[in-house]
C-alpha positions as CSV (number, residue, x, y, z in Angstrom):
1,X,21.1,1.5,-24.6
2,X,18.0,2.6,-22.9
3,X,19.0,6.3,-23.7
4,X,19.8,5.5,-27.2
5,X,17.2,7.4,-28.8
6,X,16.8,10.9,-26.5
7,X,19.2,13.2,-25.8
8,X,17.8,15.9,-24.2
9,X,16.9,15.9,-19.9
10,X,13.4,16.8,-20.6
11,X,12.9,13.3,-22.8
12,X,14.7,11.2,-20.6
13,X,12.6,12.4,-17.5
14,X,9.6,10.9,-20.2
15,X,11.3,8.0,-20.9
16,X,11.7,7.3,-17.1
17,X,8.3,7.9,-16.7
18,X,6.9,5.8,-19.2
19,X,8.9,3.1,-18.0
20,X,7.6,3.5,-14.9
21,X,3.5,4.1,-15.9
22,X,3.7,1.0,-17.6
23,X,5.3,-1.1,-14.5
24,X,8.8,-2.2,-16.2
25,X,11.1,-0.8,-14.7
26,X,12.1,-3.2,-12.9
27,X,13.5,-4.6,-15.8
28,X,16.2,-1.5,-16.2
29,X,16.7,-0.3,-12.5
30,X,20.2,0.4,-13.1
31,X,19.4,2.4,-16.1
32,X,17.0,4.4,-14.6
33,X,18.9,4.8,-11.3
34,X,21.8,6.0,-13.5
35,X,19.7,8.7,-15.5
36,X,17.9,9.8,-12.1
37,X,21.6,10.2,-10.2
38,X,23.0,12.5,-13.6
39,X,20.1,14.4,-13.3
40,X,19.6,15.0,-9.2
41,X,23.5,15.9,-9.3
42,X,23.1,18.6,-13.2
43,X,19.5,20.3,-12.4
44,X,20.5,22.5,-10.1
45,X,23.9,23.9,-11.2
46,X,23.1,24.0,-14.8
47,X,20.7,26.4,-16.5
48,X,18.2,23.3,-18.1
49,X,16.5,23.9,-21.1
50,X,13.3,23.0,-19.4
51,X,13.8,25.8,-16.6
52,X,10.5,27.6,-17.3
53,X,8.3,24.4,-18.1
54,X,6.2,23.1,-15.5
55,X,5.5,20.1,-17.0
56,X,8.9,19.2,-16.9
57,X,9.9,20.8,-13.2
58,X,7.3,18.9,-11.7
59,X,8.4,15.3,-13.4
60,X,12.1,16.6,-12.3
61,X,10.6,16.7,-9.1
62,X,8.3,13.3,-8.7
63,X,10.7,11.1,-10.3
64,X,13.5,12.5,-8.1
65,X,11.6,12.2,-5.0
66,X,10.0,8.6,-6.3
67,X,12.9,7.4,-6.2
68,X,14.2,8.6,-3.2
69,X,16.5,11.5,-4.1
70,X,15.6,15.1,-2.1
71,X,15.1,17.7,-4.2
72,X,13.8,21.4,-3.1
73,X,10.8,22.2,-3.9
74,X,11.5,26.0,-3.7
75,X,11.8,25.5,-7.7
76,X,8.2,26.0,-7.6
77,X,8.9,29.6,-6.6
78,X,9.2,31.0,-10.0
79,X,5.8,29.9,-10.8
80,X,4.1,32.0,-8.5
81,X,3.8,35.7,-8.7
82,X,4.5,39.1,-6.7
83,X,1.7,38.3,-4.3
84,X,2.5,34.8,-3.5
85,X,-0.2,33.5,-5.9
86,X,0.5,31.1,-8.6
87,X,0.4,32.7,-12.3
88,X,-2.6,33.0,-14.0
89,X,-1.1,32.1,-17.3
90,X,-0.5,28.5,-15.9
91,X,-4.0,28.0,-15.9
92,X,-3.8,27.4,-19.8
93,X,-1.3,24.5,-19.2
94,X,-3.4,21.8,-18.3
95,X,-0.4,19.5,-18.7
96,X,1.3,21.3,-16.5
97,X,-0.9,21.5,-13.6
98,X,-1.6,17.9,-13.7
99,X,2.5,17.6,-13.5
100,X,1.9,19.5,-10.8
101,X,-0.3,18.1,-9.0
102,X,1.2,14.5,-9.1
103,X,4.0,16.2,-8.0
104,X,2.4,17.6,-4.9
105,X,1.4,14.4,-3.6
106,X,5.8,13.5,-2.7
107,X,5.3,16.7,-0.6
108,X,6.8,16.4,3.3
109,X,5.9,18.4,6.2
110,X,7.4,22.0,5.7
111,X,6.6,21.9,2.1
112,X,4.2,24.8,2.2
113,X,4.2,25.5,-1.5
114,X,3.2,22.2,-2.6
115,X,0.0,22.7,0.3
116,X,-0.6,25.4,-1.5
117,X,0.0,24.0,-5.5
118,X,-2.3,20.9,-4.5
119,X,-5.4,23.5,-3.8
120,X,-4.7,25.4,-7.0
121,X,-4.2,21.9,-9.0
122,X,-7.0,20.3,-7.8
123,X,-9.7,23.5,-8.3
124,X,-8.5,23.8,-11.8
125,X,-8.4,20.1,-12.7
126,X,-12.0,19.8,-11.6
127,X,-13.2,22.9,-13.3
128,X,-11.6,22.1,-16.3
129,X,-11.9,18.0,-16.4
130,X,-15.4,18.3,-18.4
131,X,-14.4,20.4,-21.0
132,X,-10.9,18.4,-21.9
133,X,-11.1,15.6,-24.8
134,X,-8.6,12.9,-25.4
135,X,-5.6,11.3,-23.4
136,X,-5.5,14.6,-21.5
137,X,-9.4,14.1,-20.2
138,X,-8.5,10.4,-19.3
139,X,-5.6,11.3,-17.3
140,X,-6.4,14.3,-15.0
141,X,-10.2,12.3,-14.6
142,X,-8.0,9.6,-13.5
143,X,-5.5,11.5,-11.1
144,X,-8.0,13.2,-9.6
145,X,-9.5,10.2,-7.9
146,X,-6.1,8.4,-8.3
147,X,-2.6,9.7,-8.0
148,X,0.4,8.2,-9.0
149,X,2.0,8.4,-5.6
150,X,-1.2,6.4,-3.9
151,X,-1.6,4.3,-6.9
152,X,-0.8,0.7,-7.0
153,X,1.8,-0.4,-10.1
154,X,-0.2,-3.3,-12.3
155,X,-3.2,-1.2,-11.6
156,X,-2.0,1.9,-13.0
157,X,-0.2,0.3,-16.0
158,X,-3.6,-1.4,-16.8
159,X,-5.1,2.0,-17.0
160,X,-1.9,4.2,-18.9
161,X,-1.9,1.3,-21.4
162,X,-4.7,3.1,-23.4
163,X,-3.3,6.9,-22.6
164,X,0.0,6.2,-23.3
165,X,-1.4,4.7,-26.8
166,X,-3.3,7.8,-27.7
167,X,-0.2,10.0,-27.2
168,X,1.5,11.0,-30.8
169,X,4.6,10.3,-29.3
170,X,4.6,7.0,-27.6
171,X,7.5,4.5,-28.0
172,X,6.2,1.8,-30.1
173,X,8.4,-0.8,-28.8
174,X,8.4,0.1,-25.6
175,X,4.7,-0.2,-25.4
176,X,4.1,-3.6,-26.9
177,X,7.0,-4.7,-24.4
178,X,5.4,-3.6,-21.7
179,X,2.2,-5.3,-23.0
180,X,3.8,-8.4,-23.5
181,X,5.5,-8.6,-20.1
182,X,1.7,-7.7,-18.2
183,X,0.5,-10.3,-20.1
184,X,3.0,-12.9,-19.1
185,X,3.5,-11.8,-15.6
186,X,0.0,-12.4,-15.3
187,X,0.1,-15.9,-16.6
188,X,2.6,-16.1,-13.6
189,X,-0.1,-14.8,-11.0
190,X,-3.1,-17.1,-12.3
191,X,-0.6,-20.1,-11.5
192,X,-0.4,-18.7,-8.5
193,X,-3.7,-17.8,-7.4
194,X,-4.4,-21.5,-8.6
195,X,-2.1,-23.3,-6.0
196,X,-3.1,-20.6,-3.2
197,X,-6.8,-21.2,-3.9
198,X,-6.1,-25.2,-3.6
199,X,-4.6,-24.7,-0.3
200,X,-7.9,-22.8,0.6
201,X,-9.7,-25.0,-0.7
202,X,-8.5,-28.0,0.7
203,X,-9.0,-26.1,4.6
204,X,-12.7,-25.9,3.6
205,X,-13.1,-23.2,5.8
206,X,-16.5,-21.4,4.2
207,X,-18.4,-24.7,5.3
208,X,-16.5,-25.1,8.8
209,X,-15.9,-22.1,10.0
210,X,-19.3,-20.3,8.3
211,X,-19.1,-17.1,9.8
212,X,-15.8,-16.0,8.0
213,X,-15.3,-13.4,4.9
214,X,-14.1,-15.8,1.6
215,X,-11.7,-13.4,0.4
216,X,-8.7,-15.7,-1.1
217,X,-8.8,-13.9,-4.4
218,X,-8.8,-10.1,-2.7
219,X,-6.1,-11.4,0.1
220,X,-4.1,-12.1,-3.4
221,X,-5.0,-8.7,-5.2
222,X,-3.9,-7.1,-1.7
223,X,-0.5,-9.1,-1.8
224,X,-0.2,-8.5,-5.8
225,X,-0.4,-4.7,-4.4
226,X,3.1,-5.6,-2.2
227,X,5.1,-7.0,-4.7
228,X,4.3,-8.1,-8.6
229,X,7.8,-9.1,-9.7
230,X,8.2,-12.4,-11.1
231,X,11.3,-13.4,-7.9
232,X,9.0,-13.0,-5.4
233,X,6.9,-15.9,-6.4
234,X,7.4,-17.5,-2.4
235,X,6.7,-14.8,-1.2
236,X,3.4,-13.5,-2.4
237,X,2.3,-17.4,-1.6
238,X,3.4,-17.4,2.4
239,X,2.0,-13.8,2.3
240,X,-1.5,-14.3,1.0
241,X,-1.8,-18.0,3.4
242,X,-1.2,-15.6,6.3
243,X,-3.1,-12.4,5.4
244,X,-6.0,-15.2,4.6
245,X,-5.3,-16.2,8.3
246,X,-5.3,-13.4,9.7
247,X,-8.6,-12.6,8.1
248,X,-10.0,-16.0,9.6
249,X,-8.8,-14.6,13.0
250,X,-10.0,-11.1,12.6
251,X,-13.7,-13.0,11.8
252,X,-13.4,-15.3,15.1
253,X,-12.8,-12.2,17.7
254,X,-15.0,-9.4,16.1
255,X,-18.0,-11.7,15.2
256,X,-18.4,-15.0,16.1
257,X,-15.8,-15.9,19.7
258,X,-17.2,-15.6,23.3
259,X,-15.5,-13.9,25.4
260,X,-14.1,-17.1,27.0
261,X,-13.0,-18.3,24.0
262,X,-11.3,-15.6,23.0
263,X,-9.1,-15.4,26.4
264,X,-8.3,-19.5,25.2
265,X,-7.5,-18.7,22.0
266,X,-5.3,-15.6,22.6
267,X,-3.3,-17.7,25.0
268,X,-2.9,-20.2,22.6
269,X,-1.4,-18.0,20.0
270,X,0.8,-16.2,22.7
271,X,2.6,-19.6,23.2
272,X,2.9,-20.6,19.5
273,X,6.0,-22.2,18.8
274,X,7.5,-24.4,15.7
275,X,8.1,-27.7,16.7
276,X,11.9,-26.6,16.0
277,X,12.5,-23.9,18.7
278,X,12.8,-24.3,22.5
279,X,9.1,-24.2,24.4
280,X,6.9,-25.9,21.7
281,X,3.5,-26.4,23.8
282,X,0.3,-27.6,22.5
283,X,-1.5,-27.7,25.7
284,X,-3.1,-24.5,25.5
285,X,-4.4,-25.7,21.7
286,X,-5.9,-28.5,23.4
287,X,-8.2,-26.7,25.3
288,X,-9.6,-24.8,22.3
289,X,-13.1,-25.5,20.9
290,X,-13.1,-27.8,17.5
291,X,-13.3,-24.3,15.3
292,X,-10.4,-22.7,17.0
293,X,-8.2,-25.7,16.2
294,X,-8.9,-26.1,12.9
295,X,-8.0,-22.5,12.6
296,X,-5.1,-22.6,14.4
297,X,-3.3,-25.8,13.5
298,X,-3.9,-23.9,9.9
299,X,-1.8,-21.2,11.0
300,X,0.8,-23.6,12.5
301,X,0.5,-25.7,9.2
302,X,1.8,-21.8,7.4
303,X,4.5,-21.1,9.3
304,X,5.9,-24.6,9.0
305,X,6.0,-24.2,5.5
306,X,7.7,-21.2,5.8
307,X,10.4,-22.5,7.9
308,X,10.6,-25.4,5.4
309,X,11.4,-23.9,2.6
310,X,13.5,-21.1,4.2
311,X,16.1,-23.7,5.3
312,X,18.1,-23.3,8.2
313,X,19.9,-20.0,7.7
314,X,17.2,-17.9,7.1
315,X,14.7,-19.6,9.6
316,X,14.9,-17.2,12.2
317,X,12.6,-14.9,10.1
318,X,9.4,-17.1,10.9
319,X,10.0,-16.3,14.4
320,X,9.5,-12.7,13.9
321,X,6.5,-13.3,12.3
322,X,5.1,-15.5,14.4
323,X,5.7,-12.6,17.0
324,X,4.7,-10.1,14.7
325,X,1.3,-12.1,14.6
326,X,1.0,-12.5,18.4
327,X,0.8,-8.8,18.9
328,X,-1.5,-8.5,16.3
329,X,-3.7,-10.6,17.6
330,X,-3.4,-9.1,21.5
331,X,-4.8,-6.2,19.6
332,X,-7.8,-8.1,18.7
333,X,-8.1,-9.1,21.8
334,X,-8.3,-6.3,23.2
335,X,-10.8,-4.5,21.1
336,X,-13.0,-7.9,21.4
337,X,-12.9,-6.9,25.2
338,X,-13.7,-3.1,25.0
339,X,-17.0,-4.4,22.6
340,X,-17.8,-6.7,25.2
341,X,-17.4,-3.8,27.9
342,X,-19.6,-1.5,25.7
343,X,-16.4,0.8,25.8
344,X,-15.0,3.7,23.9
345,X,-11.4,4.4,24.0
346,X,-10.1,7.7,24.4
347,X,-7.8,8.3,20.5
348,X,-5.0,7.8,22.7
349,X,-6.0,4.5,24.1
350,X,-7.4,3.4,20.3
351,X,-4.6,4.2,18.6
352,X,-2.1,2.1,19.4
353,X,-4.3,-1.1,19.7
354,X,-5.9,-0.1,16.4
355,X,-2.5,0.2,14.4
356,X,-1.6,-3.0,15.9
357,X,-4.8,-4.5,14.6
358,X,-5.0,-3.0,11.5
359,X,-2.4,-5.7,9.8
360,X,0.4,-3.4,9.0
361,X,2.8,-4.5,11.5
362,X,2.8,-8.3,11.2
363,X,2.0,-8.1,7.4
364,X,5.3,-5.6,6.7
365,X,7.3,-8.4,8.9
366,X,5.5,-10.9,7.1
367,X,6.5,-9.6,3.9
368,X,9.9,-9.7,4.2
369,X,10.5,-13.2,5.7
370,X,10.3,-14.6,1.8
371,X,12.4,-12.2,0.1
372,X,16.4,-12.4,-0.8
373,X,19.6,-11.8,0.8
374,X,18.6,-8.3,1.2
375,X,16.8,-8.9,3.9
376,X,18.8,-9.5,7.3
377,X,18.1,-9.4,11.0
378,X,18.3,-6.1,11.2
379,X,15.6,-5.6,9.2
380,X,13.7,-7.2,11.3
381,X,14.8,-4.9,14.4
382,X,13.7,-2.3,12.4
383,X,10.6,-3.3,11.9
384,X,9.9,-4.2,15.6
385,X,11.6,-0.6,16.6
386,X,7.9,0.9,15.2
387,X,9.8,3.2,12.7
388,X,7.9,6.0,12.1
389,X,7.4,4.2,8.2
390,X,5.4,1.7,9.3
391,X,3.3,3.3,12.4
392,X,2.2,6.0,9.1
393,X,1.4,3.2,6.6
394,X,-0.6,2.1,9.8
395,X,-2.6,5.3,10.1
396,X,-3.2,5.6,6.1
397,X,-4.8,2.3,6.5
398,X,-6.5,2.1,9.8
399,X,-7.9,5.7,9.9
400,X,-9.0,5.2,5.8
401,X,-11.0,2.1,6.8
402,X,-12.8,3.5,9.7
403,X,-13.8,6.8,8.3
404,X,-15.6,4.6,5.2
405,X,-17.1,1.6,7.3
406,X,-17.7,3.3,10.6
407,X,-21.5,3.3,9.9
408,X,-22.1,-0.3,8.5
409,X,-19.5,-2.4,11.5
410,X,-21.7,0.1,14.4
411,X,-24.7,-1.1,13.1
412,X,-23.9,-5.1,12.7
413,X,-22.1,-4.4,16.5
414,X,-18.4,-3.6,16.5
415,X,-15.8,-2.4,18.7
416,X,-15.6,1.9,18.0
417,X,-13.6,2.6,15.3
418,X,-11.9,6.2,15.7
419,X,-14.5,8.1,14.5
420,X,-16.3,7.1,17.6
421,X,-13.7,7.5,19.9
422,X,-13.0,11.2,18.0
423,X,-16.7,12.1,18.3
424,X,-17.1,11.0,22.2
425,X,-13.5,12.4,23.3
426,X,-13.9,15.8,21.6
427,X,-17.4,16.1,22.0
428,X,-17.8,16.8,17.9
429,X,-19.9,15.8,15.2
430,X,-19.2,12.7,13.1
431,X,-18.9,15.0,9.7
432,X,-16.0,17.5,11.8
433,X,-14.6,14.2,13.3
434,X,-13.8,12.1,9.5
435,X,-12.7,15.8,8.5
436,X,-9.9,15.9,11.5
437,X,-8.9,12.2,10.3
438,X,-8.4,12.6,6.9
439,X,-5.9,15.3,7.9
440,X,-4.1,12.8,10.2
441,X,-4.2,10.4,6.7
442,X,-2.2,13.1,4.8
443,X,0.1,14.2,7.7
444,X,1.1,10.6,7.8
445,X,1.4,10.6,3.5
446,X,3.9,13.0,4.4
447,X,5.8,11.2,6.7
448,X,5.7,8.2,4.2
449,X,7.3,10.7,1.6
450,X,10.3,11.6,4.2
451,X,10.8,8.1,5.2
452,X,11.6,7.4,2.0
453,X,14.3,9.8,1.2
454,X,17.8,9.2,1.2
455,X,18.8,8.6,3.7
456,X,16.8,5.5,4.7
457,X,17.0,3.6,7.5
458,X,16.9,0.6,6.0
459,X,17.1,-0.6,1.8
460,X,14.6,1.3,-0.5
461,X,13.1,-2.5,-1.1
462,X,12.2,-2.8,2.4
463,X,10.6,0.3,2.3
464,X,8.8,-0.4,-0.8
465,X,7.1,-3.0,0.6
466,X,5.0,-1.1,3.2
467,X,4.9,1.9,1.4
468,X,2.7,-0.6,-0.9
469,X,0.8,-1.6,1.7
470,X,-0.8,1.9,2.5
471,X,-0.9,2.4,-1.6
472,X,-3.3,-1.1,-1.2
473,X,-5.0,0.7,1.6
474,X,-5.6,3.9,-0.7
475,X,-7.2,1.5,-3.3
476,X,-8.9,-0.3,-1.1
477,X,-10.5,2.1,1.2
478,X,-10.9,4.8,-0.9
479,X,-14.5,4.8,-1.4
480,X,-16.0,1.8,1.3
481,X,-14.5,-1.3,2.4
482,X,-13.3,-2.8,-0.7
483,X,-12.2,-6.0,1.5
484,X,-15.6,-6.6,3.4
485,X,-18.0,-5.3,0.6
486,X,-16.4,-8.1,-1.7
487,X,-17.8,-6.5,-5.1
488,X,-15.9,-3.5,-4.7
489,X,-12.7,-5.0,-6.0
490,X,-14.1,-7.3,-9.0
491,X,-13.5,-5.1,-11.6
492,X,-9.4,-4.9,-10.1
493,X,-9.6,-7.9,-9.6
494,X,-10.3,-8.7,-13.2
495,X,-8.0,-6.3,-14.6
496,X,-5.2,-7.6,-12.9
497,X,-5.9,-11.7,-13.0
498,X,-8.3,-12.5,-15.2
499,X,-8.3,-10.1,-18.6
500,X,-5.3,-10.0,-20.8
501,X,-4.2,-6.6,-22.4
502,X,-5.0,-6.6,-25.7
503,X,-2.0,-6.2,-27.9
């Protein structure tokens, strides 16, 4: 039924990708899964009609790889000439170049040509971008500072609404569906944001603990950025009380906890039990100033919940994430120690610690523990195994924040971020040093993009989920920290929660 109306490869691969733009798809998974398999299994041992069309090559190629399916990207080969260059005439399909260039960001290491199609996409797009008029001007200004691949879903829809408008020959239907289901959805997330700032409300943290971040709202745009669907309603809510936690934590070692206090409280957590498993203690909470209680009985108070409403059967998934946030919080620990030392880390010292710290870890395990059957023990394992998935999700986000908030947290008096440890170790300038970690950030992209091929170590849902968290990182961190620097988000924020689209 969803094919109904197109016939032809080349319209299905835009029907899919509408679909997609405008964050439905999860209403027709099967469909689309069934369209992508037929034409993963047909493109390469038939002669398509769009053979010679870049546009449609590079789709081919994203949606394939978006969705998990490998595909070569040697068919790129016939766009480039004799001496290894790609044709000049391409440079009169802007379309096709901005295909491209989406395309090039689902590249893996050893995918030289799409190394070398991102450079020529990129220079073109920006020489060109002024001179375009239309949907086509709104879209490459758009992918330039946004690509699909980095982008998070609601977001992008909220922006391809209009473009996808403009084009001649948008599906009417389709549209105002996709209109209609944004809007409700986010009727779905206001409740939500409702009860969760309640919750927050009711801790009345900004007036006890004054020396925190009040970032409910963006710990829920950061969640929304994990998972939008309407089922995973529990979810997002244990999610965002603990990211909001962990927040609260982060605040207590890196501005405001002695050094003593910090050695209390880190015990504390390493003992945290539910009342429910073998070794429940208390005694180290005791001995925990009146600020650290509150904010730990909080976190107790979470996980409870959790456990709860998870019934028996699937409580053993709050004990990974209680452990999951006891090695986050060693991290902080440790960094608290190395600013109290006045020490910088060599990169291999900082690394691990700063991944740890950096959330990724205990919020991918977090994530999970209120999703469906999908989700077993194993997945779990897999998480605590530090798949290579997860550790490059890490380094997206870790290295992305410190190369844009290394200058403000040095000058308030923070731990060094890897910039500093780069510049001390290798004896380089700060400029050569945020050059040499923005590499790292798109070696890592590119071990995301493997990772999620078929294939996959564990289910593409799992994946999903912390392949979103480095997409929230991208947003996030793009320009400054979007998280600390509060304003930064409003205008997402508001787009995603607050404004309808109009229909």
């Amino acid at each position: 039924m969803l094919t109904a109306t197109v016939e032809k490869p080349s319209q299905k691969l835009n029907l899919v990708d509408a679909i997609q733009r405008l964050s439905v798809s999860y209403h027709f998974d099967n469909e689309i899964q069934a369209i992508l398999q037929q034409l993963q299994k047909t493109h390469e041992s038939d002669d398509p009609e769009y053979k010679d069309d870049l546009y449609t090559v590079a789709l081919l190629f994203r949606l394939l790889r978006q969705d998990g399916y490998y595909v070569s990207c040697d068919m790129f080969k016939k766009f480039k000439d004799s001496k290894g260059n790609f044709k000049g005439w391409l440079c009169n399909d802007v379309k096709g170049i901005l295909s491209l260039y989406e395309a090039t960001h689902l590249r893996v290491k050893g995918d030289d040509i799409l190394d070398e199609a991102l450079v020529f996409t990129t220079t073109h797009l920006e020489s060109v971008a002024s001179q375009l008029s239309g949907p086509l001007a709104a879209q490459v200004t758009h992918a330039l500072k946004q690509p699909i691949r980095k982008g998070l879903q609601r977001l992008e829809a909220r922006h391809y609404f209009s473009v996808y408008q403009e084009d001649a020959s948008h599906d009417q239907v389709l549209l105002k569906f996709a209109k209609l289901d944004f809007n409700l959805l986010q009727k779905v997330h206001q409740k939500e944001l409702s009860e969760i700032a309640s919750w927050w409300k009711d801790l009345d943290f900004p007036r006890k603990l004054p020396f925190i971040r009040d970032r409910v709202v963006e710990c829920y745009f950061w969640v929304l950025g994990v998972y939008f669907e309407p089922q995973y309603c529990f979810a997002r809510r244990i999610l965002t009380k603990v990211i909001s936690m962990s927040s609260v934590f982060y605040d207590i070692y890196d501005v405001y906890g002695t050094i003593e206090e910090l050695d209390l409280f880190t015990e504390a957590i390493e003992r945290l039990r539910l009342k429910t498993h073998p070794g429940w203690d208390m005694s180290a909470a005791d001995k925990l100033p009146e600020y650290m209680k509150i904010s730990y009985q909080a976190l107790l108070d979470v996980y409870t919940e959790m456990e709860q409403n998870l019934g028996e059967e699937k409580s053993y998934r709050v004990q990974y994430a209680i452990e999951a946030m006891k090695k986050q919080v060693r991290a902080y620990h440790q960094e608290a120690k190395w600013f109290h030392q006045k020490y910088i880390p060599t990169m291999d010292e900082y690394m691990p610690v700063a991944l740890a710290s950096s959330n990724f870890a205990m919020l991918a395990t977090t994530s999970l523990v209120g999703m469906g059957e999908l989700v077993t023990k194993d997945s779990f394992e897999w998480l605590f195994s530090d798949p290579k998935m997860v550790t490059a999700s890490a380094v997206v986000g870790r290295l992305m924040d410190d190369t844009v908030s290394h200058t403000f947290e040095q000058k308030r008096g923070h731990v060094a971020s890897a910039v500093e440890c780069y510049m001390t170790q290798h004896g380089v300038t700060e400029e050569e040093a945020v050059h040499e970690l923005k590499k790292q950030v798109t070696d890592a992209w590119k071990d995301i993009n493997k990772e999620c091929l078929y294939p996959t170590e564990v289910p593409m849902p799992i994946l999903i989920r912390v392949l979103n968290l480095a997409r929230v990182s991208d947003v996030v961190y793009k320009d400054e920290d979007g998280y600390t620097v509060g304003s930064v988000l409003k205008d997402f924020v508001a787009s995603l929660m607050v404004d309808p689209v109009p229909l």
